[in-house]
C-alpha positions in Angstrom: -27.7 -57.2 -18.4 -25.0 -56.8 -20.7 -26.2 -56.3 -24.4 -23.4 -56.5 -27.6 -25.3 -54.6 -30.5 -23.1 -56.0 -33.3 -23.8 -54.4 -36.9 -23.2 -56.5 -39.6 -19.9 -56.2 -42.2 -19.8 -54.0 -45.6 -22.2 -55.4 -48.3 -22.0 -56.1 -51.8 -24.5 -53.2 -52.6 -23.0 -50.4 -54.5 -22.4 -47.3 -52.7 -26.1 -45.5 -53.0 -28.2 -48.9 -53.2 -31.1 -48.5 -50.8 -31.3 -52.8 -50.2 -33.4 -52.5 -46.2 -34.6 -55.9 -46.3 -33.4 -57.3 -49.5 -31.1 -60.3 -48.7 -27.7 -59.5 -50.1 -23.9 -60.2 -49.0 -21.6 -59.1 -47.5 -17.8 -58.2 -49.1 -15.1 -60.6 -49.1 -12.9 -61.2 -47.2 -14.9 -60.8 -44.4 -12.5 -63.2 -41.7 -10.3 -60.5 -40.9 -12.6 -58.1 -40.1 -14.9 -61.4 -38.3 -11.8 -61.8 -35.8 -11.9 -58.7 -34.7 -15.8 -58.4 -34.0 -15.2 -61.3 -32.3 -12.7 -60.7 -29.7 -14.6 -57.7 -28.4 -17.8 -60.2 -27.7 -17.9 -62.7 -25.1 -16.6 -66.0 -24.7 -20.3 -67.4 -23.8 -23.3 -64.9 -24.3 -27.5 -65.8 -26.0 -27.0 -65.1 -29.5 -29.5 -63.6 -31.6 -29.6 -62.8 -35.5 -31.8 -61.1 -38.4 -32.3 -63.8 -40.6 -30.6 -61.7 -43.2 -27.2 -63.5 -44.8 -25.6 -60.3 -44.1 -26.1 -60.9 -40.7 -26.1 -64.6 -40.3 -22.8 -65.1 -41.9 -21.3 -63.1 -39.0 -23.4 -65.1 -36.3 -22.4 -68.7 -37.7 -18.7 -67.1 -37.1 -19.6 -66.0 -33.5 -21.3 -69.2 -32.8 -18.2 -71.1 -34.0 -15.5 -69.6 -32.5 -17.5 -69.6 -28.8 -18.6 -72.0 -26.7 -22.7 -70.7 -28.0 -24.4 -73.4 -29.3 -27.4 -72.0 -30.9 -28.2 -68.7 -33.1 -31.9 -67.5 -32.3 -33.0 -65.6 -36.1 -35.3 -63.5 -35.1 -37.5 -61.7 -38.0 -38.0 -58.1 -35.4 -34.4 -57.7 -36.0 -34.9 -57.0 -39.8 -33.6 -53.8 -41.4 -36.3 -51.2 -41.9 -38.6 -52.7 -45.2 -38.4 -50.2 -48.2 -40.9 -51.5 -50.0 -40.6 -50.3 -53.7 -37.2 -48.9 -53.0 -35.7 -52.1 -52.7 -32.6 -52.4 -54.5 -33.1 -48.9 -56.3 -30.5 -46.2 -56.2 -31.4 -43.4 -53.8 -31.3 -40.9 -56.6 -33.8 -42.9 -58.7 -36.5 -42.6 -56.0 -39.5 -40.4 -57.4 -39.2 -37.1 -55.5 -43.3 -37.3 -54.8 -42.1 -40.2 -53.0 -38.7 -39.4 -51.6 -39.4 -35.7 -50.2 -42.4 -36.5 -48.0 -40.2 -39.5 -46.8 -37.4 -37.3 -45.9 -39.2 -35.1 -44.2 -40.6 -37.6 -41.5 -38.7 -40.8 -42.2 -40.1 -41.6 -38.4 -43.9 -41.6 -39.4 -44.0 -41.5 -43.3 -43.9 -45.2 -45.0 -42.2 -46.2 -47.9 -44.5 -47.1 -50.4 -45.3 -50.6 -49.6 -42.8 -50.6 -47.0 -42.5 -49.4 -43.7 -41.7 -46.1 -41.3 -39.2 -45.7 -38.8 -41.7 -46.3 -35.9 -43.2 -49.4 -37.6 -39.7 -50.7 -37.3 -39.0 -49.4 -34.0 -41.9 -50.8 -32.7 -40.8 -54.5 -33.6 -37.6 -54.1 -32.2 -39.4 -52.8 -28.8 -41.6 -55.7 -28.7 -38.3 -58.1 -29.4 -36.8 -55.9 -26.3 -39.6 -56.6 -24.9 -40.7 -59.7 -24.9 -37.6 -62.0 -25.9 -34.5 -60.0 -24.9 -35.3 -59.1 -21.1 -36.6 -62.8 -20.3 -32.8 -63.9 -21.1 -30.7 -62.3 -18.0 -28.8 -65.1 -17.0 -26.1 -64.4 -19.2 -24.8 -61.7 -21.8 -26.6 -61.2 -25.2 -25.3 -60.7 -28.4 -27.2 -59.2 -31.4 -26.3 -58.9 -34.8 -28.3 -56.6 -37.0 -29.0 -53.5 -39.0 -28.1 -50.0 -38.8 -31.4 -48.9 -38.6 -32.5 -51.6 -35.7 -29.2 -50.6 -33.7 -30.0 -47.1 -33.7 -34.2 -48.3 -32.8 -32.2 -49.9 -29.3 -29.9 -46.9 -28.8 -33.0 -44.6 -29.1 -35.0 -46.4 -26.5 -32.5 -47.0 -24.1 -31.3 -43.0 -24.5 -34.5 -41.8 -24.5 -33.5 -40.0 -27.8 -36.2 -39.0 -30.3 -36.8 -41.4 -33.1 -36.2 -38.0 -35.3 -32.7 -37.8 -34.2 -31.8 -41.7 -34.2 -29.3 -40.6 -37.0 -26.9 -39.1 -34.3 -26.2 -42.8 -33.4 -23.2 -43.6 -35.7 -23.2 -47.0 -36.5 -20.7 -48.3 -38.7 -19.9 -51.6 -40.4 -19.2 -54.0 -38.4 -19.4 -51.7 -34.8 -19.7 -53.4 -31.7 -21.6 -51.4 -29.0 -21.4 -52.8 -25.4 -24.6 -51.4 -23.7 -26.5 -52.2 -20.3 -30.3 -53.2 -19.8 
């Protein structure tokens, strides 16, 4: 099964903004950049979406310019929950905090928040349970850094503790096969 891991555009967040699952936009203009997601997708394809705007936006514009009729949001496709770092800068973060964090982002939470395996773990069981009953055609997701990188981990077999060597930029497209 072809799968098109689509990362949503730029946000409004200043550079150094930690914002996970805060709901913010995206910079404008974003058509430009929108047209060229889109001609590396398919024509017809199951479309699925964080329910984030930052990631919706883009999926309305998929869903528009195709022949999909229908966006499935799907809450496992969330960026990774910071918890009381929401919307702080990075440097802000109490080092009692930050350090231990930094150390093993993979098993350490963010106070109130979440580690990387709580987040990979919802985006296995979307894998697992949503994405592999829908073969019939290709899938497009658009999503998070952090949940992009969750897929390209699993699929590579790479350690969650290296998922960082997955460069994901705004706006990449990455075509992979389930």
């Amino acid at each position: 099964m072809e799968v098109y891991l689509v990362r949503h555009t730029d946000t409004v967040c200043e550079k150094g903004v930690c914002y996970g699952q805060s709901d913010v936009g995206i910079l404008k203009p974003y058509d430009v950049i929108f047209e060229v997601i889109q001609k590396q997708l398919p024509e017809d394809a199951i479309l699925y979406s964080s329910p984030l705007q930052r990631c919706v936006l883009l999926a309305n514009y998929i869903k528009e310019n195709s022949v999909i009729t229908s966006i499935n949001e799907d809450s496992r496709l969330l960026e990774m929950n910071f918890g009381d770092w929401e919307m702080k800068n990075w440097d802000v973060i109490p080092p009692n905090d930050f350090t231990p964090w930094m150390n093993d982002f993979v098993n350490v939470r963010v106070p109130n928040g979440e580690s990387f395996t709580d987040l990979h773990d919802r985006v296995f069981d979307f894998m697992e349970n949503e994405l592999l009953k829908n073969s019939s055609k290709p899938v497009i997701i658009v999503a998070h850094a952090g949940v992009i990188r969750s897929v390209l981990c699993r699929i590579t077999n790479l350690p969650l503790k290296d998922a960082f060597q997955n460069k994901v930029d705004f706006g990449a497209v990455i075509k992979i096969e389930l």
